[in-house]
N, C-alpha and C positions, 0 to 999 in steps of 0.2 A: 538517535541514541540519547541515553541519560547526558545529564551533565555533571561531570563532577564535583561541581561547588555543590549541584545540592546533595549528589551522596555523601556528601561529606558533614554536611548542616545538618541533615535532615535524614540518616541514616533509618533511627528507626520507623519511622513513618514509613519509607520507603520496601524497608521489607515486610514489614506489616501489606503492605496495600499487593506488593509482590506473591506472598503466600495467597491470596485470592485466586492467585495462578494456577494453584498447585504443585508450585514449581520441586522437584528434588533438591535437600539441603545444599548439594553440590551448587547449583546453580544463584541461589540465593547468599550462599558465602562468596561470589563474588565481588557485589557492592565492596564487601570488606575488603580483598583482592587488589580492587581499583584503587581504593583508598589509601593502603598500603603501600602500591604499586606508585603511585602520587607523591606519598611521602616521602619516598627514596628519591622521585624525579626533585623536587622541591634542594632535597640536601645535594642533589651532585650541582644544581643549577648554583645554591649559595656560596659551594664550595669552587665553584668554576669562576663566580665572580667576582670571587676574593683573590685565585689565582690571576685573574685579566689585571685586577687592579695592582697585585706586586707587579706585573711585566711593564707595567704601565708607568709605575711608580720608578724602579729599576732602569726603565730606558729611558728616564730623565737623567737619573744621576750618573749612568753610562753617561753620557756624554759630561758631564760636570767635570767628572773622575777625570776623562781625557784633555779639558782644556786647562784642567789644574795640572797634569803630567804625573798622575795617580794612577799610572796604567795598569800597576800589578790587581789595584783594588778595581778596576776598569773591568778585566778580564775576569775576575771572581763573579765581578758580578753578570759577564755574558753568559759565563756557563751555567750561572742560576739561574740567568732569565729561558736559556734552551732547555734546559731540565724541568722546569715551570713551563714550558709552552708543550713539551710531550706530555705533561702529565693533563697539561688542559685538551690537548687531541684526545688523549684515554678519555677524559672525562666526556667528551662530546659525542662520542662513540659510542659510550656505554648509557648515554641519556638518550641517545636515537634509538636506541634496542629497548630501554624503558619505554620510553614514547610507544613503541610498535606495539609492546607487550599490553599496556594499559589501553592503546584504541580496538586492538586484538578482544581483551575481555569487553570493551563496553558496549563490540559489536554481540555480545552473546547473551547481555540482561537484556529483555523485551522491557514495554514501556510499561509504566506504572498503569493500574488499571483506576477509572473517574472512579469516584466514592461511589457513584449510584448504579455501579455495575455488581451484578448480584452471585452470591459465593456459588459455588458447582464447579461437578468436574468435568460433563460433559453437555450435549447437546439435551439432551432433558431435562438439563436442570434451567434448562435459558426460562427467561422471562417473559409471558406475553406482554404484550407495552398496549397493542390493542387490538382486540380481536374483531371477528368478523360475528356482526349480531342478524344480518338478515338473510334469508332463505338462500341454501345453496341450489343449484341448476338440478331440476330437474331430468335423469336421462331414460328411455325407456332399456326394459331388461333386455336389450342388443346390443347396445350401447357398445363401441369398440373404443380402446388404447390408441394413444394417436398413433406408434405405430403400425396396426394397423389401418387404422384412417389413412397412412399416407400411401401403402402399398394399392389401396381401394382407390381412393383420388389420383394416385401419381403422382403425391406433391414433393416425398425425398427419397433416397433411396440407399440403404444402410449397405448393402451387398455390393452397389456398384465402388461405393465408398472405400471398401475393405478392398477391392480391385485395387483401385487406383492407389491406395494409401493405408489404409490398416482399419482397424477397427477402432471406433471410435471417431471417423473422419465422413460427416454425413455428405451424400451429395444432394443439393435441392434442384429442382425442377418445376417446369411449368406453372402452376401456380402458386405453388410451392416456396419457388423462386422469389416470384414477383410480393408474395406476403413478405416476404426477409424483405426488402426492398422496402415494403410499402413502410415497417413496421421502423428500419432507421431512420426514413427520412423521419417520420412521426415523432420519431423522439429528437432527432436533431433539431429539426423546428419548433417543436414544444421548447428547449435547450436554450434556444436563439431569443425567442421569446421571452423567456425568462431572466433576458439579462449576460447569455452567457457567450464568450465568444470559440466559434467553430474550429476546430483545431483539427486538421490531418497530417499525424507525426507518423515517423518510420515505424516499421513494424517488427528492429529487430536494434539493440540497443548494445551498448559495451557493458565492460564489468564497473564501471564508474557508477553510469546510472542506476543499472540494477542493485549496487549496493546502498545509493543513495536513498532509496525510497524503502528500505530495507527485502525485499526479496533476496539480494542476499546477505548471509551465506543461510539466513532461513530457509528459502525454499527453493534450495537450489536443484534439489531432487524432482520439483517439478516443473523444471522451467528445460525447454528445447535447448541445444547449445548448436550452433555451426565451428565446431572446433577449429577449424583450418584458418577463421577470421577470429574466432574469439570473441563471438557475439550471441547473444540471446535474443529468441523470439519473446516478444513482450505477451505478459499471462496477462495484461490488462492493460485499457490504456494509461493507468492512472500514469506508469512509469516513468512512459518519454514526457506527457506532460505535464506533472510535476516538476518535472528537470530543467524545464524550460527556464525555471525560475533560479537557479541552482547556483548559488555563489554569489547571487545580487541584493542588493541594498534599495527595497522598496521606500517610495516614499508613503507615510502614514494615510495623507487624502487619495492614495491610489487603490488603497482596500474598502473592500474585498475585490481581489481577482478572482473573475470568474472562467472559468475556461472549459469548454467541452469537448469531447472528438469519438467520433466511430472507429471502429478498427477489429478486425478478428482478434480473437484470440488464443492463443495455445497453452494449454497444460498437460501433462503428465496423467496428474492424477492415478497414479497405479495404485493395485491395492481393492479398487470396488470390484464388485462382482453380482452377479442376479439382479432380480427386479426391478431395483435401483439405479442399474445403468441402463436398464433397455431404451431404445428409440433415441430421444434427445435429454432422456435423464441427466446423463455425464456423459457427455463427451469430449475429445480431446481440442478439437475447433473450434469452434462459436463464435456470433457477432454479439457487439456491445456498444451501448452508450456509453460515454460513462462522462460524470460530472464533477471538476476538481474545484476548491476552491482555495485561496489564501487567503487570512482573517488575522484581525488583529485579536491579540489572545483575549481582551475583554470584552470580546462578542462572538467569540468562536460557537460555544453553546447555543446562541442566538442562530447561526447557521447553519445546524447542526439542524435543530429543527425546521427552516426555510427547507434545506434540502429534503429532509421526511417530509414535508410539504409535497413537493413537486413529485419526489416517486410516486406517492399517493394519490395525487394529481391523474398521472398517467395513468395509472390502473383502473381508477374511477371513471377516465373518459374512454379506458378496454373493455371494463363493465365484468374484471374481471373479480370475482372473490378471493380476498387477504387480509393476512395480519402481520404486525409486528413484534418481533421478539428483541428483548434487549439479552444480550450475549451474555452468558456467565463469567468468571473468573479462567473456568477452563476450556473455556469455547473459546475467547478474547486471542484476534490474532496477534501475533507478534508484537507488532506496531501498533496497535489499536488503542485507545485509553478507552473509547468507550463505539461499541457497534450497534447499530438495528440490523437486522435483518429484515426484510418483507419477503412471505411463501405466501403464491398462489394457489388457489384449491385445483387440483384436478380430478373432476365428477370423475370421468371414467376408471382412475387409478383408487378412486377414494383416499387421496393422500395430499399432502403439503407439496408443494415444489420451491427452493429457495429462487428466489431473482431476482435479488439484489442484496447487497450488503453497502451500508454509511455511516462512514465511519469519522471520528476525531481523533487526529494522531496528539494532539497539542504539537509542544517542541521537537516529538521525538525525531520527526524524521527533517525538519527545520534543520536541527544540529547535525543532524549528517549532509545535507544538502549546503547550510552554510549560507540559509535562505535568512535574509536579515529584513525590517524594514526600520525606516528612519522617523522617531518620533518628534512629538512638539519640540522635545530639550535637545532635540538632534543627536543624541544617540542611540546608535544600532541596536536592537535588540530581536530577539526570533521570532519569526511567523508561527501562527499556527496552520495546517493544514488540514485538510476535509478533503474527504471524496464520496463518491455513490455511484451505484450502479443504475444507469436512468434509460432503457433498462438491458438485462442481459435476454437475450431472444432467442434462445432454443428454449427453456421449458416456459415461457410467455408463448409460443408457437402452439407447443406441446397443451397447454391448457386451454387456448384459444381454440383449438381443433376440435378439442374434447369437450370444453363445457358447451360448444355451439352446435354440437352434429345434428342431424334430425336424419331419417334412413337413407335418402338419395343428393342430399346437399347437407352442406358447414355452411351455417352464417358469418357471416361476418360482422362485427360493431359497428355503427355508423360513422366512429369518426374515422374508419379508415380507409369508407366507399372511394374517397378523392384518390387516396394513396393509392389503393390497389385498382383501381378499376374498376373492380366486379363488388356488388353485394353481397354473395355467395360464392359456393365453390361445389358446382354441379358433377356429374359421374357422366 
């Protein structure tokens, strides 16, 4: 979340950079809100400790009063000091409910967007940051959808999925399988390599974390609940592993933390419908890499790029076809100050596939987390945070199946012969 010294500095900047969002007035008179909401906390605090200092003041001379044998002025002044200590309970009260009211709104301004995020309201107005300039995959005119690629090979199987669990819940199979497989370790070791340390976190988190990293009360329409525990399945791993860090006081030579982990994961996502969702388009399951980092804010940017690095990285050694889009104003998640995206080509669909999103929160979710690290002058101040998706593997799957087919076999990329076993994937 924001911080409120600088809504308060630096208000109009702030809704200026916020209107990028698109946000409804409603939302943007908030800052004001806050502000407001501040100012009143600020008067009952000066006013509370003015009254500490009469009680203070008064239960000195209470006793003065009694050794002098000034008892009538003695007891005057008890009932002042009880009457002055109920009205400071009231005050303490009514500044709790402040306090609730002003972190209440500041959970509801998303973060300010980087300057070099670009105006729009939707996913067409994003940015390509860099495109793809060399020949897409040639397929001949049989060419199948990896859905059915996988019904022909037998590698998942959407019907036995809706069986077990509902739609949207793939089940993989035989080689199928062993791709998912082949295709984490691939990125976990890529991960490792790069610096980063392996993380396997729970797969179902409380309402602390989840609000920590801001999923909620943002998306909490998409997130699983186990209501009887009170706990969320994690939409990503960034959650549990972000949190790792959550309330600690880093020291400055220990950034950047790097940190990686695999794990399923679940959303909602209600709402799509048609072509869009078939096969492993959108589903509700899916595996992930995903790669977290902490940065000291004056190199955050610098990592930001490292990490578009490394996605890029990966793709390049899938041999897969992509580009980069930098996130509009009205694309920009909640948390986000500044996003890439990377979509993979999928020959058979002739379409984009997103898989992966990296992003820069700066502060924002630092000040919710309460994630500090300790500089040269020795005081505390906020991390920034980074994450990416390194990579997400249903439609990496989906594109893999489809730009490699040929009539009786799916190739496979060389660097995953190790991983998977096979070179191909024969009928």
């Amino acid at each position: 979340m924001l911080e409120i010294n600088l809504l308060r500095s630096d208000r109009n900047r702030i809704v200026k950079a916020l209107q990028k969002r698109n946000l409804p007035t409603e939302k943007l008179e908030l800052v004001d809100q806050v502000v407001s909401k501040d100012d009143l906390r600020k008067s009952l605090q000066t006013e509370l400790d003015q009254l500490l200092n009469q009680v203070n003041e008064a239960s000195k001379e209470i006793g003065r009063m009694f050794k002098e044998g000034k008892q009538d002025r003695a007891n005057e002044l008890r009932n002042m000091v009880n009457e002055t200590k109920q009205r400071s309970k009231q005050l303490e009260e009514e500044m709790k409910a402040v306090k609730e009211e002003i972190a209440q709104l500041l959970l509801d301004i998303p973060n300010i967007p980087h300057e070099s995020v670009p105006p729009g309201s939707n996913p067409e107005d994003n940015e390509i940051y860099k495109d793809w300039t060399k020949p897409f995959p040639q397929l001949d005119e049989n060419a199948l959808p990896h859905w059915e690629l996988a019904e022909k090979f037998n590698l998942f199987d959407l019907k036995l999925g809706v069986k077990l669990t509902g739609s949207g819940f793939p089940l993989y199979r035989g080689h199928g399988a062993r791709l998912q497989r082949a295709l984490i370790n691939f990125f976990l070791d890529q991960a490792i390599s790069a610096g980063y340390e392996e993380i396997l976190p729970p797969l179902l988190v409380n309402e602390d974390t989840a609000r920590a990293t801001g999923q909620l009360p943002d998306k909490e329409g998409q997130m699983y609940m186990a209501e009887r525990d009170n706990l969320y399945l994690i939409p990503t791993a960034e959650v549990p592993i972000t949190n790792i860090v959550r309330g600690e006081i880093i020291e400055e030579a220990a950034l950047p933390l790097r940190m990686a982990g695999y794990t399923p994961c679940f959303r909602r996502e209600a709402g799509s419908y048609g072509a869009d969702v078939k096969g492993l388009n959108r589903v509700h399951q899916f595996d992930k890499v995903e790669i977290v980092q902490i940065s000291h804010p004056d190199r955050s940017y610098e990592t930001l790029e490292e990490m578009l690095g490394h996605v890029s990285m990966l793709l390049d050694k899938l041999e897969l076809p992509y580009r980069i889009l930098r996130l509009c104003g009205g694309d920009l998640g909640f948390t986000s100050a500044l996003t890439f995206d990377f979509e993979v080509y999928s020959a058979a669909q002739s379409k984009w596939l997103e898989v992966s999103s990296v992003s820069n929160f700066e502060t924002y979710q630092s000040n919710r987390l309460m994630l500090r690290f300790r500089s040269q002058d020795r005081k505390p101040q906020l991390a920034h945070t980074l994450n990416g998706s390194a990579l997400a593997l249903a439609r990496v799957v989906a594109a893999l199946l489809e730009n490699n087919q040929k009539e009786d076999e799916i190739l496979m990329p060389e660097v995953l012969h190790n991983y998977t076993g096979f070179s191909s994937i024969r009928i």
